[in-house]
FIKOL-216514 format. One line per 10 residues: number of its first residue (from 1); their letters; for each residue x negated, y, z of C-alpha. Coordinates in steps of 0.001 Angstrom, whole numbers. Example, Ala and Ser with C-alpha at 12.3 -4.5 7.8 and 13.67 -1.06 7.14 Angstrom:
<atoms>
1> as> -12300:-4500:7800 ~ -13670:-1060:7140 $
</atoms>
This chain:
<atoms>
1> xxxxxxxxxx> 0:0:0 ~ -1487:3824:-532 ~ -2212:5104:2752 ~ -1413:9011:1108 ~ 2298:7972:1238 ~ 3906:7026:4259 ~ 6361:3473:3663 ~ 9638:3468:5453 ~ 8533:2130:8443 ~ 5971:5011:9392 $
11> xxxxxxxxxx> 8687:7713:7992 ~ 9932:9007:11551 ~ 6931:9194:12650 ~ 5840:11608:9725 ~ 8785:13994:10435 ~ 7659:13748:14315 ~ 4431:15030:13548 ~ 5640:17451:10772 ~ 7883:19032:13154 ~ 4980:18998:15877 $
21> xxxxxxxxxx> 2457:20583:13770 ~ 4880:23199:12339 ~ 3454:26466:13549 ~ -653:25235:12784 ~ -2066:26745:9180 ~ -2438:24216:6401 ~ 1188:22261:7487 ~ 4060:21732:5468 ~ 7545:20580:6606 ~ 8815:17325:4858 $
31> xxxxxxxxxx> 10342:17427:1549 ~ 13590:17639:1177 ~ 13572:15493:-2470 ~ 12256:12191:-2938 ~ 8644:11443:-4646 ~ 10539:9243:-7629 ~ 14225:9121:-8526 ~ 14504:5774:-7730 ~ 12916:5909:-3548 ~ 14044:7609:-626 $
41> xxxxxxxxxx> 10440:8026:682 ~ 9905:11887:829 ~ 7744:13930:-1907 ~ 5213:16384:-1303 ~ 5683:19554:-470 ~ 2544:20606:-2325 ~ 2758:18127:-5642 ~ 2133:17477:-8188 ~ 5162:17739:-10113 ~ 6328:16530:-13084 $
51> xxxxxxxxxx> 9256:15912:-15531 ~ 11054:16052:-18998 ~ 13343:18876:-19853 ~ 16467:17473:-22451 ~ 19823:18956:-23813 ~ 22146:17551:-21618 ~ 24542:16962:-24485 ~ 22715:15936:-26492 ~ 19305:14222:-24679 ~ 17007:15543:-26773 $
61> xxxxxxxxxx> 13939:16857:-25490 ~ 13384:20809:-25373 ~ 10383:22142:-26177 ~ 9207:25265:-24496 ~ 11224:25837:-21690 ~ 9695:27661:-19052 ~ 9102:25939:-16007 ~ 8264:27996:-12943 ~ 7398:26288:-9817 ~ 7415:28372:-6052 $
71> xxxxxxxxxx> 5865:27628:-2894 ~ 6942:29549:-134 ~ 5196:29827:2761 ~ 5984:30989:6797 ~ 3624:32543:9393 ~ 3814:32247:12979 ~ 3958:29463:16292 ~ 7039:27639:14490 ~ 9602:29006:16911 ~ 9118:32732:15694 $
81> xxxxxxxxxx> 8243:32392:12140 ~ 6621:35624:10411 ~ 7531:37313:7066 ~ 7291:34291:3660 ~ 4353:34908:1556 ~ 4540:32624:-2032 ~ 2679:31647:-4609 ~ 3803:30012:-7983 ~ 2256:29142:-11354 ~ 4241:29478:-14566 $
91> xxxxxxxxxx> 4015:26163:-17317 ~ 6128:25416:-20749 ~ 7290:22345:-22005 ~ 5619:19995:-24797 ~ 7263:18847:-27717 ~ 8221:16340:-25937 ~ 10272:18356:-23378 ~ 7577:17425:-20492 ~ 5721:19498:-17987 ~ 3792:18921:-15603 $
101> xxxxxxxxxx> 2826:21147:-12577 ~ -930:20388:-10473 ~ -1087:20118:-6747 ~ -1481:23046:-4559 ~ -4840:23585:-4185 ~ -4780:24703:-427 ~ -2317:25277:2405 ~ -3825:28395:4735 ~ -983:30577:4271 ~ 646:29207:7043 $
111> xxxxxxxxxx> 3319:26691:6865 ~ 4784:25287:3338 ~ 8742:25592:3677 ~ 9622:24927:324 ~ 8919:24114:-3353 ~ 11402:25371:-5996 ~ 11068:24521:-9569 ~ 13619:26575:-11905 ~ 13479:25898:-16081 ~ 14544:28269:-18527 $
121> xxxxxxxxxx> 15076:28054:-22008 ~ 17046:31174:-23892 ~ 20633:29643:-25072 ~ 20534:27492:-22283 ~ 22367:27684:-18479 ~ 18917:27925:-16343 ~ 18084:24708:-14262 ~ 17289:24905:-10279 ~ 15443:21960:-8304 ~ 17456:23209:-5071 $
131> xxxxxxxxxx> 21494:24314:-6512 ~ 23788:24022:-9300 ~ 24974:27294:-11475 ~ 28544:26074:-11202 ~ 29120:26831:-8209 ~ 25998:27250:-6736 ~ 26443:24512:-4289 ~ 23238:22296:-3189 ~ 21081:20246:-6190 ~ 20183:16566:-4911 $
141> xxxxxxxxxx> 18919:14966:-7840 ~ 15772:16614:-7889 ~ 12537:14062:-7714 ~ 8440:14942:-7144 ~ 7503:12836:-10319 ~ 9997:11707:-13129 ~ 12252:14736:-12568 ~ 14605:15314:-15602 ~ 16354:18519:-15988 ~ 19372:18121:-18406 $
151> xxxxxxxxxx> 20356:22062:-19592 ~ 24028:22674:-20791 ~ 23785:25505:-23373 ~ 24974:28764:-22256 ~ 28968:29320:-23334 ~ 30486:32332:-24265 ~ 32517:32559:-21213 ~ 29402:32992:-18963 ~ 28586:36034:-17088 ~ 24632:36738:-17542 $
161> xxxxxxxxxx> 24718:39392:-14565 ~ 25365:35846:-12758 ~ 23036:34011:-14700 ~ 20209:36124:-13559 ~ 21296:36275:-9756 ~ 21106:32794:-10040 ~ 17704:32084:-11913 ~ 16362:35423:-9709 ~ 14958:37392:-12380 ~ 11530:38457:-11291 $
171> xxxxxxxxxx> 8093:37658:-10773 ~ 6085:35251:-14057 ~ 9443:34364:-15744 ~ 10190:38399:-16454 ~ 8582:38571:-19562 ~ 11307:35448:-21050 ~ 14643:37017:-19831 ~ 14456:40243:-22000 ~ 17240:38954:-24373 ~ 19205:37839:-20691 $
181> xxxxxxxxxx> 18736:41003:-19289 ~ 19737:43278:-22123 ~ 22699:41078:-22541 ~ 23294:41682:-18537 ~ 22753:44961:-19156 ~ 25911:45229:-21494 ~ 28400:43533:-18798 ~ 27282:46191:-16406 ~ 28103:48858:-18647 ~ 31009:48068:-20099 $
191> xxxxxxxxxx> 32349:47326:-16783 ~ 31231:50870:-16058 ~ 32629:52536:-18228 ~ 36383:54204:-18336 ~ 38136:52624:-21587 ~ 41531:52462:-22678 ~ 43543:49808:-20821 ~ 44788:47528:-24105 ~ 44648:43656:-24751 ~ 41354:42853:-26274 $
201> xxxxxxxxxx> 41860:42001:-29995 ~ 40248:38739:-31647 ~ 36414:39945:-31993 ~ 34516:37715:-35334 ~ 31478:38755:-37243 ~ 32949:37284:-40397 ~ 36116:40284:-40791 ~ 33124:42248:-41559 ~ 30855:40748:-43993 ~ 30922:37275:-46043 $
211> xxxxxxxxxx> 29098:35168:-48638 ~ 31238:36603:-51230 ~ 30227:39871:-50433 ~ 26904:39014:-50867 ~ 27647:37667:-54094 ~ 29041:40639:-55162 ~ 25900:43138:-54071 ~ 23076:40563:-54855 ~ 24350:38674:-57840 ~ 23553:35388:-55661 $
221> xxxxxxxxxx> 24625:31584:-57868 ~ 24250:29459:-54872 ~ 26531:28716:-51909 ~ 26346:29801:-47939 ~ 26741:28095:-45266 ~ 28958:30131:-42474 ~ 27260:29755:-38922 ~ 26312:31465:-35713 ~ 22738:33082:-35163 ~ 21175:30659:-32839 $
231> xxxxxxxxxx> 20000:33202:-30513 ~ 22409:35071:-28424 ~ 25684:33736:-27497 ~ 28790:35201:-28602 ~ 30340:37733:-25928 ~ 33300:40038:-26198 ~ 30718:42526:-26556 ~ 28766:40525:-29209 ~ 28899:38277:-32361 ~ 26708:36956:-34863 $
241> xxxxxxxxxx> 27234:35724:-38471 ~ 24304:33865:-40173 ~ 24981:33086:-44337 ~ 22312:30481:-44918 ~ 21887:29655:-48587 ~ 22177:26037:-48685 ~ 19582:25387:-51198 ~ 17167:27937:-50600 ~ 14747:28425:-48622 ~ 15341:30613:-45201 $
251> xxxxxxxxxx> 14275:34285:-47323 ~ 17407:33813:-48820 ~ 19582:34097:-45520 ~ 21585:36952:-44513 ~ 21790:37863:-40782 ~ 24370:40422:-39174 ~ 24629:41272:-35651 ~ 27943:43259:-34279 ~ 27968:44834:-31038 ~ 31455:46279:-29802 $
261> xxxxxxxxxx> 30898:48540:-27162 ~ 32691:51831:-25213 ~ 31919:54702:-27152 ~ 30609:56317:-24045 ~ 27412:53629:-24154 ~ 27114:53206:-27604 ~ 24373:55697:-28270 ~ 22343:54055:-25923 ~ 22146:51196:-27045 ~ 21462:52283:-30369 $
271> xxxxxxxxxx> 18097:53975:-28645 ~ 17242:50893:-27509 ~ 17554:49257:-31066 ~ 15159:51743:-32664 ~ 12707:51291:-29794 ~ 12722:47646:-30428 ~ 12565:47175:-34338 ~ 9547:46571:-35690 ~ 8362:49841:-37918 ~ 12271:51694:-37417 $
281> xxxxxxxxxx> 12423:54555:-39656 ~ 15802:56115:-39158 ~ 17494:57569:-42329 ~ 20838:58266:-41409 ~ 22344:56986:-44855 ~ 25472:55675:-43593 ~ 28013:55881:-40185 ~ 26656:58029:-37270 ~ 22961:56952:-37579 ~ 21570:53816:-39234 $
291> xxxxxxxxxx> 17773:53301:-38812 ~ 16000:50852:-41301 ~ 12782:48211:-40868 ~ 10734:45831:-42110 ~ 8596:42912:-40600 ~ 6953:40339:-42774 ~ 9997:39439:-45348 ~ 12726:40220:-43661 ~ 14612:43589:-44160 ~ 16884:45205:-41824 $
301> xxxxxxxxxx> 19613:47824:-41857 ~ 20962:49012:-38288 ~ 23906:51654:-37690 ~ 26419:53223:-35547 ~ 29845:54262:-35370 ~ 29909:55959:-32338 ~ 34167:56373:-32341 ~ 35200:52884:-32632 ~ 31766:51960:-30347 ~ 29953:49286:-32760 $
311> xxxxxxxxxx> 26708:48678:-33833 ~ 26112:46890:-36626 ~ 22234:45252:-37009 ~ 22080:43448:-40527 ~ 19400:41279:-41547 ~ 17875:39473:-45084 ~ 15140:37902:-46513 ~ 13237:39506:-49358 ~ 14462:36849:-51966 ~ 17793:37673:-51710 $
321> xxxxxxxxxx> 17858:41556:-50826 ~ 14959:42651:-53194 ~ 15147:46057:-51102 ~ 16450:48783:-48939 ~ 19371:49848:-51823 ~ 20112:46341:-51617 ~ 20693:46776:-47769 ~ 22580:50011:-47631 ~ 25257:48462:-50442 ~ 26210:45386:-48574 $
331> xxxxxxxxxx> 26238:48161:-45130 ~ 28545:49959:-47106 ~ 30645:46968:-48034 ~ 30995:46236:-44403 ~ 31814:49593:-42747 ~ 35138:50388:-43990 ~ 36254:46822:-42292 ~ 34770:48143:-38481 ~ 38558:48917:-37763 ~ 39121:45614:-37658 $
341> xxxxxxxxxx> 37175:44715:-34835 ~ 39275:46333:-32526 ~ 38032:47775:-29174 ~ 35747:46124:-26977 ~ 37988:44640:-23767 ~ 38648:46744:-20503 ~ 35719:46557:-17650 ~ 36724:43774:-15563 ~ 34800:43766:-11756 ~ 32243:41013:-11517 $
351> xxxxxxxxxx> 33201:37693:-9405 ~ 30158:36464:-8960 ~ 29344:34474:-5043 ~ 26926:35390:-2978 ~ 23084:35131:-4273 ~ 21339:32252:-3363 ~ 18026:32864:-2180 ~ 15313:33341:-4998 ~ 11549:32615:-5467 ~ 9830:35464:-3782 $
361> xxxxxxxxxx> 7630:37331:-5931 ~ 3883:35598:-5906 ~ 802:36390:-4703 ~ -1220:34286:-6830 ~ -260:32658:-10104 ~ -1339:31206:-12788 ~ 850:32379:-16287 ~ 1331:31460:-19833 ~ 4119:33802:-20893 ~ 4110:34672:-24400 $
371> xxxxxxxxxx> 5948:37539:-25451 ~ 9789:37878:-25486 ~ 11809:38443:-27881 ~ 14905:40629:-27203 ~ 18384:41015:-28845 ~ 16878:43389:-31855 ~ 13668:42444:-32137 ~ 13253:41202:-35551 ~ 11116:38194:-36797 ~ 11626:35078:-39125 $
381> xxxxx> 12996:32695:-36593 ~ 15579:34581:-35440 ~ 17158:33116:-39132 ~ 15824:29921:-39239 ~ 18345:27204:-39845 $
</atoms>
């Protein structure tokens, strides 16, 4: 038997001395998750850690999904504990979906409370080793080694202001929530804001623009297929329509983003799409303001109607929109059908329960966090098939 872990027999014992020990340095309180899914003997506090990361519909592994793992730490004799320090380290998934998270390399901070490991992929409801987003009651299928996380993708009907309470929307996993937090940032608003109080109308992408339209402007032969961008989820403060040319190649896809919001906020977001798209150069050829750019292949056409409170962000490959004239004339297409839209729903206050306790910031970490991409930032996979 491996003396490092302690068999059933020796078990009380271990908690005895745990609980003795509990105010020295270097200690760590027993784990409240098993080592392997299939024991009851208790992990390690301090790892390693590892596990596989799937689509819980469909079990297919995801591929990089952040994976953030906490340690939080508490001062004092045990009976008065001081103020929680923390560290954490920051980790992706393979292609495989699996991750893997070292040991902690030393325990002087005082006492080790707790691990937490928390996954995030964009599209997908975040995953926590310690509660459930449902209804953020208490996770106990968590395991040391052989964890898996299964993530539900994140439906329409989900608040992200709650979403981000839950995942706790600080410290190395920042830099990955910019689409989340924009998208919070919305919700917030339009709750805000003082609208007219009227029955939200059906909100679709497609009463807008469609592959006829297309047609029409760029002469096109081939067919579309109708979908969703992949991205963002739809809201009743967003939609998405992607026309992918069925046997092109991606340059030939047409993107459109529509963002129905109360005229007193529409402005600002409009700001915040010039600040984000690569190269902007606003023009002002058609609504309130449009702003154009340009980033590898891809074209793109923004604009705003500030009285009926949308933004419109279209997108399209080079093939099929040879260039900016191309742009405008499908825009112009488009903006006589905004009416139809309707206006974005009446601020409704936030339900959300209490907030579970998050990671505390770290002290030390170690981070891989490649840059985010946010609702208009504009680059090739954001029309990939």
């Amino acid at each position: 038997m491996d003396p490092a872990r302690p068999s059933p027999l020796r078990r009380p014992l271990a908690v005895a001395l745990a609980a003795t020990l509990g105010g020295c340095a270097g200690t760590a309180a027993v784990a409240p998750f098993p080592v392997r899914p299939d024991t009851v003997v208790p992990g390690d506090l301090a790892g390693p850690f590892d596990g596989q990361v799937v689509d819980a519909q469909s079990g297919k592994p995801i591929e990089g999904a952040a994976v953030l793992g906490s340690w939080a730490f508490e001062t004092g004799d045990g009976s008065l504990p001081g103020p929680a320090t923390a560290r954490s380290t920051l980790t992706q998934t393979d292609a495989d979906g699996r991750y893997r998270i070292g040991r902690l390399s030393e325990l002087s901070d005082g006492r080790l409370q707790r691990f937490t490991l928390i996954v995030y992929k964009q599209g997908y409801v975040a995953w926590r080793s310690d509660r459930r987003f449902d209804d953020f009651s208490r996770r106990h299928d968590f395991a040391q080694s052989g964890n898996v996380a299964k993530l539900d993708l994140f439906g329409a009907d989900l608040s992200h202001v709650r979403h981000l309470r839950f995942i706790g929307a600080g410290g190395p996993l920042l830099p990955r929530l910019a689409a989340e937090l924009q998208q919070a940032g919305l919700e917030v608003e339009t709750q805000a804001a003082a609208v007219a109080k009227e029955e939200p109308t059906a909100f679709d992408a497609r009463t807008v623009l469609g592959p006829e339209d297309v047609k029409a402007i760029t002469g096109y032969k081939g067919n579309f297929t109708v979908e969703k961008l992949g991205d963002i989820p739809s809201t009743p403060n967003y939609d998405s329509l992607h026309l992918a040319a069925e046997t092109e190649p991606e340059k030939y896809d047409v993107g459109l983003r529509v963002f129905r919001l109360d005229p007193s906020i529409v402005e600002r977001q409009y700001d915040v799409m010039v600040r984000e798209l690569p190269g902007a150069e606003e023009k002002d050829e058609i609504g309130d303001r449009s702003v154009r750019a340009k980033e590898g292949d891809i074209l793109a056409l923004g604009a705003m109607d500030r009285a009926h409170g949308v933004l419109l962000l279209l997108t399209c490959g080079e093939a099929q929109c040879k260039n900016f004239a191309t742009m405008l004339a499908l825009m112009k297409r488009a903006w006589p059908r905004i009416p139809r839209l309707g206006r974005a729903p009446a601020p409704v206050a936030p339900t959300a329960p209490a907030t579970p306790s998050a990671p505390t910031p770290s002290v030390e970490e170690k981070q891989e966090t490649p840059g985010a991409e946010g609702g208009f930032k504009l680059k090739p996979p954001e029309l990939h098939r």
